[in-house]
C-alpha positions in Angstrom: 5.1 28.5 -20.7 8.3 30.4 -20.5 10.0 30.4 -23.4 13.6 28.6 -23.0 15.8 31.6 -22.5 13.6 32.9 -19.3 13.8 36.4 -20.9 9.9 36.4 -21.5 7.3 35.1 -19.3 4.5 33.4 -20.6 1.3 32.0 -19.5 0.6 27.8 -18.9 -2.2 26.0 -20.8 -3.1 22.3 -18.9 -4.8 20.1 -21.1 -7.6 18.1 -19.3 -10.3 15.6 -21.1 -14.0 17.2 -21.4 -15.3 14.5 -19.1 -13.5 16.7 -16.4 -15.9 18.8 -14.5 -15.3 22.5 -15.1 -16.1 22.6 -11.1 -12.9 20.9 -10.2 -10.7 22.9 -12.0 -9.6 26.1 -10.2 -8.8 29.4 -11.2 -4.4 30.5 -10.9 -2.8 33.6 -12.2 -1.5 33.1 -15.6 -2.7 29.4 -16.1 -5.6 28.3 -18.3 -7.3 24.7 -18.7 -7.7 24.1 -22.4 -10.5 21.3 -22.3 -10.0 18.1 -25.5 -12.5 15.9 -26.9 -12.1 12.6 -24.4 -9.6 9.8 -26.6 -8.0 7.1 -25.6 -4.7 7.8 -23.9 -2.5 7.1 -26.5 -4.5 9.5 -29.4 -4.4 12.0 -26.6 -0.7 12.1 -26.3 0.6 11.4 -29.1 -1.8 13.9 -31.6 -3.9 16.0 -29.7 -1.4 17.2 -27.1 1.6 18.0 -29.8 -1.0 19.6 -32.2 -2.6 21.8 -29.3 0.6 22.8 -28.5 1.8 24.1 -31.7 -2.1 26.0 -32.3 -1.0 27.8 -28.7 2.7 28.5 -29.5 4.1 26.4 -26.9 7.9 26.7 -26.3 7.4 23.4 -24.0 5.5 20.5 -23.7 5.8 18.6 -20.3 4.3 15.5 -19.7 4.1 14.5 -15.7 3.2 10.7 -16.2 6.3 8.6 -17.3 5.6 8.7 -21.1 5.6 11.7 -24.0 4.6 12.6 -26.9 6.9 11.1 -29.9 7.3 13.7 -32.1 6.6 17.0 -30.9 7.1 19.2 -34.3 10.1 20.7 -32.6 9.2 21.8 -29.2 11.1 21.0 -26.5 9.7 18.3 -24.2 10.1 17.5 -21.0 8.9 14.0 -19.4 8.4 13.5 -15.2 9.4 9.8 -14.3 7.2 8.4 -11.1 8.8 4.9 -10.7 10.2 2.3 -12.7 7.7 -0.7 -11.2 6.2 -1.1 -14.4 8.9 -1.9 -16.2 8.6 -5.3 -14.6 5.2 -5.9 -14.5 3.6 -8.7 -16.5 -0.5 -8.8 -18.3 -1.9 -11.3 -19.6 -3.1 -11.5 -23.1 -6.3 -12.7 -21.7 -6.8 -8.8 -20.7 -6.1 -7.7 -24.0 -6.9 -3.5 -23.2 -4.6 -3.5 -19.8 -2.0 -5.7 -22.5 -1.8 -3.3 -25.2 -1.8 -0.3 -22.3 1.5 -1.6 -21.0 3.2 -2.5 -24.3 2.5 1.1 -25.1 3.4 2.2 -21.7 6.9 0.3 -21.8 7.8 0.9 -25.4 7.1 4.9 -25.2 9.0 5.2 -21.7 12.0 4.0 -23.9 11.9 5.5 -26.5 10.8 8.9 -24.2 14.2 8.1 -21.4 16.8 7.9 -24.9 15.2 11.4 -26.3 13.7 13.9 -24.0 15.9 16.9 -23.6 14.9 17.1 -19.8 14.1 14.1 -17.4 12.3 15.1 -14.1 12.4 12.3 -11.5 10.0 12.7 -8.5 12.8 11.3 -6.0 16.4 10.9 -5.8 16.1 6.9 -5.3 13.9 7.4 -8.6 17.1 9.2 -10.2 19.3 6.5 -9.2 17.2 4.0 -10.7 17.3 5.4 -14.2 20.9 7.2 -13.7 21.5 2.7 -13.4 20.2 2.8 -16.8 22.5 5.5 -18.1 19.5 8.0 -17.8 20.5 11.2 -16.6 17.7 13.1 -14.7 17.2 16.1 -12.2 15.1 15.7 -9.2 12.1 17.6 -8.4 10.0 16.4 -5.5 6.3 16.1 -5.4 4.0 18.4 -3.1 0.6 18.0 -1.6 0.3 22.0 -1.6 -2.9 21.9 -4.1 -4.4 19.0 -2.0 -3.8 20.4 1.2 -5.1 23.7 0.2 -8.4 22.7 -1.6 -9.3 20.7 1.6 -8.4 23.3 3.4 -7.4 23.5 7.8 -9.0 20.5 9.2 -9.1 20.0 12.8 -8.6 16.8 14.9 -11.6 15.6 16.0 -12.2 15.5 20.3 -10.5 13.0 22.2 -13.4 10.3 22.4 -14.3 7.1 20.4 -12.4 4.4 19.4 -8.8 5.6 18.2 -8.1 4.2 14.8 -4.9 3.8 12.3 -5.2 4.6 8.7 -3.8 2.5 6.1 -3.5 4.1 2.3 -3.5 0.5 0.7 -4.6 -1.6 -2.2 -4.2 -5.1 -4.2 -0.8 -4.7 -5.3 2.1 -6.7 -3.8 3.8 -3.7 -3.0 1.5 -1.8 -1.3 2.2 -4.1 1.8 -2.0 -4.6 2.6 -2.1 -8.4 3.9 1.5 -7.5 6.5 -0.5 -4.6 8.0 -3.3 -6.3 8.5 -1.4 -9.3 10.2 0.4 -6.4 11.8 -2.9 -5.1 13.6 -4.3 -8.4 14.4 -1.1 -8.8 16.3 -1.7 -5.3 18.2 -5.3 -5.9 18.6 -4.7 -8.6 21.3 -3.6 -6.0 23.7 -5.8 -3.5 22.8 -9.1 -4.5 21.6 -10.6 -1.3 20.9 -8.0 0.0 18.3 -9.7 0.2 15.2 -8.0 -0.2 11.5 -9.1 2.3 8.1 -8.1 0.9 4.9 -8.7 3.2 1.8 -8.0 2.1 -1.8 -9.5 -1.5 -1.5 -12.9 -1.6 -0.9 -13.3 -5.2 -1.8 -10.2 -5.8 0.8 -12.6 -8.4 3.6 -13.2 -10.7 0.9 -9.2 -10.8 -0.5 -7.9 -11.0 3.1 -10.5 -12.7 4.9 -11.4 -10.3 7.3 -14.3 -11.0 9.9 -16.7 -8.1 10.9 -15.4 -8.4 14.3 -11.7 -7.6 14.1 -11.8 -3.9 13.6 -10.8 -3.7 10.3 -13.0 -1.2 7.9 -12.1 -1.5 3.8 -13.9 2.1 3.1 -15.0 2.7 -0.6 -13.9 5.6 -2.3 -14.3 9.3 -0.5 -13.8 12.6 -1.3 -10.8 14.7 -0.5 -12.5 16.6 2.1 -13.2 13.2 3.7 -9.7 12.2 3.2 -8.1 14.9 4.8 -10.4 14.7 7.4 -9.4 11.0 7.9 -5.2 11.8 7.9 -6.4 14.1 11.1 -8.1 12.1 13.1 -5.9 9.1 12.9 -3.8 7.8 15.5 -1.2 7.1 13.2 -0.5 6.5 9.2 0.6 3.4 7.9 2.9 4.1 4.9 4.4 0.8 4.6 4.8 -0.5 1.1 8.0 -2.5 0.1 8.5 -0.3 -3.3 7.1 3.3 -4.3 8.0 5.9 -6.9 7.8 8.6 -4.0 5.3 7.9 -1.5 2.6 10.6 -1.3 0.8 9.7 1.8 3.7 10.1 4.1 4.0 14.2 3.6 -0.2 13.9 3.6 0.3 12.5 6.6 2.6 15.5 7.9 0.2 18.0 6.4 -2.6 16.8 8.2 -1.1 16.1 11.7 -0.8 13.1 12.1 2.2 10.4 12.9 3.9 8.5 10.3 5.2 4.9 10.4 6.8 4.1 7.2 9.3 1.5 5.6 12.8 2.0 6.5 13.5 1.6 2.4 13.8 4.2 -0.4 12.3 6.1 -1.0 9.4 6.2 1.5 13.1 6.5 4.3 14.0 9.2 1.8 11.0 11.5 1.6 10.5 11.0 5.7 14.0 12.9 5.8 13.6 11.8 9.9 10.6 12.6 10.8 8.8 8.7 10.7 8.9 5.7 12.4 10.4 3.4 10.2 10.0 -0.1 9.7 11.1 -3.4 8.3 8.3 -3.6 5.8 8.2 -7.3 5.8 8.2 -7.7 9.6 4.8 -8.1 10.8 6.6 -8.0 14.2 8.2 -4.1 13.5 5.0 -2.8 12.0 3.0 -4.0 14.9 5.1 -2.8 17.3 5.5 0.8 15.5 1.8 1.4 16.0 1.9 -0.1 19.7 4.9 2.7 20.4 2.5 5.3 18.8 -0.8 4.3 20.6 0.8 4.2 23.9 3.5 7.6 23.9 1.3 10.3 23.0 4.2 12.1 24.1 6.2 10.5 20.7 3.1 10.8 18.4 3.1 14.5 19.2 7.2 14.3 18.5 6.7 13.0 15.5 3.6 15.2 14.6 6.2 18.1 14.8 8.9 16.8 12.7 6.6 16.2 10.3 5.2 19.8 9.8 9.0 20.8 9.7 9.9 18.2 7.2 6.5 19.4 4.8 8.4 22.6 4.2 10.8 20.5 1.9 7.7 19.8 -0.3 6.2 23.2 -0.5 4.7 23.9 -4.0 6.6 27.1 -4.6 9.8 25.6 -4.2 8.6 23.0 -6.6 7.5 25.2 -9.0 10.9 27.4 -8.6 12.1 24.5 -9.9 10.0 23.4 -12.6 11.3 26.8 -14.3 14.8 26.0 -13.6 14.3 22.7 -15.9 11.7 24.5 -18.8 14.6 27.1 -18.8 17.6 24.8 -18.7 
């Protein structure tokens, strides 16, 4: 890392578990992956990662995933906070691993908000949340840079075949599934042939009661090149959850061309910054008629296509990481 006064530059070790194929990690200029013995989460962060870090010299430990380390022997840490969601959600004892997980998850997140040196929230509504708590933070926005990149330029498919929405969702309450499915049953009485792509619950016909003939495709779990490839060749995404930490697949959206209907909330309103359609997210009515607007004025899908290539540059990994110094050097 750099050491805290800026005046030396020095390389970045990531830590990754073994279990990670060396395949997927790529080469960078001055960084190294330092692969650990796989351990369960909490061994891994609170005494392999601090004691790594002292072997190496580190001058800063940062930990991108709410919680940190404890006691770091002295080195400055610095913690990235995604959401506060969890806070509120409830296990049961009856699923004692996913129990103990949160416990740890809520008690370290305190204890990590009161004494971290440097906070990094991934959104401003994020800041506000824990600025509510009397936790001061600094805002530094995600980017889809390193997932854009590996996948590489994908182009949209030929006009032909059934046009088809794509829906990032899943089995949490927030991620708004069951009101976009309601939404495009609504749509698909005008226009039959519209077809929906749900990624992130494969399981999704049976916990929604989907029949094979309304158009609606739960697809099991691809690969980023497949992903990518599915953002371009959708007539719209459907980034509608009621609550998020950031919202990552609006700007995937924009990097891959394709429109964006999201929820006229923070911070999925935030991180649009204008270039979305936005919605009530609980109005099946609104969503519905968002992707009805899209599917039948190509002349606003290709509006909001261009707003959202101009509104990626806000996201671009260089200013992130122009900014990730700023806060290892603050």
């Amino acid at each position: 890392f750099s050491t805290p006064d800026c005046s030396v530059k020095r390389p970045f070790t990531v830590a990754v578990p073994a279990r990670v194929e060396q395949s997927l990690l790529p080469e960078y200029r001055k960084l190294s992956w330092h692969r650990m013995p796989n351990a369960h989460f909490p061994l891994w962060e609170q005494v392999m990662i601090p004691r790594l870090a002292r072997r190496l010299g580190c001058d800063v430990i940062h930990s991108p995933y709410n919680t940190r380390a404890l006691f770091t022997g002295g080195i400055r840490s610095v913690v990235t906070v995604h959401d506060l969601m969890f806070l509120e959600e409830h296990v049961p004892l009856s699923s004692p691993k996913a129990f103990v997980t949160m416990k740890y998850m809520k008690y370290v997140f305190r204890y990590a908000t009161r004494n971290s040196q440097l906070i990094v929230s991934i959104s401003e509504t994020t800041r506000r949340a824990l600025l509510a708590r009397g936790i001061e933070s600094r805002t530094v926005y995600n980017t889809t840079d390193g997932f854009l990149a590996e996948v590489g330029p994908v182009d949209k498919p030929p006009q032909g075949g059934r046009p088809y929405l794509m829906h990032r969702g899943g089995y949490q309450e927030h991620r708004n599934t069951g009101r976009v499915i309601e939404a495009f049953r609504r749509l698909r009485q005008d226009l039959p042939d519209v077809v929906l792509r749900i990624i992130g619950a494969p399981d999704g016909a049976g916990v929604w009661r989907v029949r094979e003939d309304e158009g609606i495709e739960f697809l099991p779990r691809i690969s980023d090149r497949e992903l990518g490839e599915l953002y371009a060749g959708s007539a719209a995404v459907l980034a509608t959850s009621l609550q998020e930490g950031f919202g990552a697949p609006i700007i995937e959206g924009f990097g891959f061309g394709a429109p964006v209907i999201t929820s006229r909330r923070d911070p999925m309103m935030e991180v649009a910054g204008g270039a979305s359609l936005l919605v009530d997210p609980t109005s099946v009515e609104e969503i519905a008629a968002a992707m009805r607007s899209i599917l039948g004025d190509p002349a606003l899908a290709r509006d909001l296509v261009a707003r959202g290539r101009e509104r990626l540059k806000a996201f671009g990994g260089d200013r992130l990481a122009r900014q990730l110094l700023e806060v290892y050097c603050a």
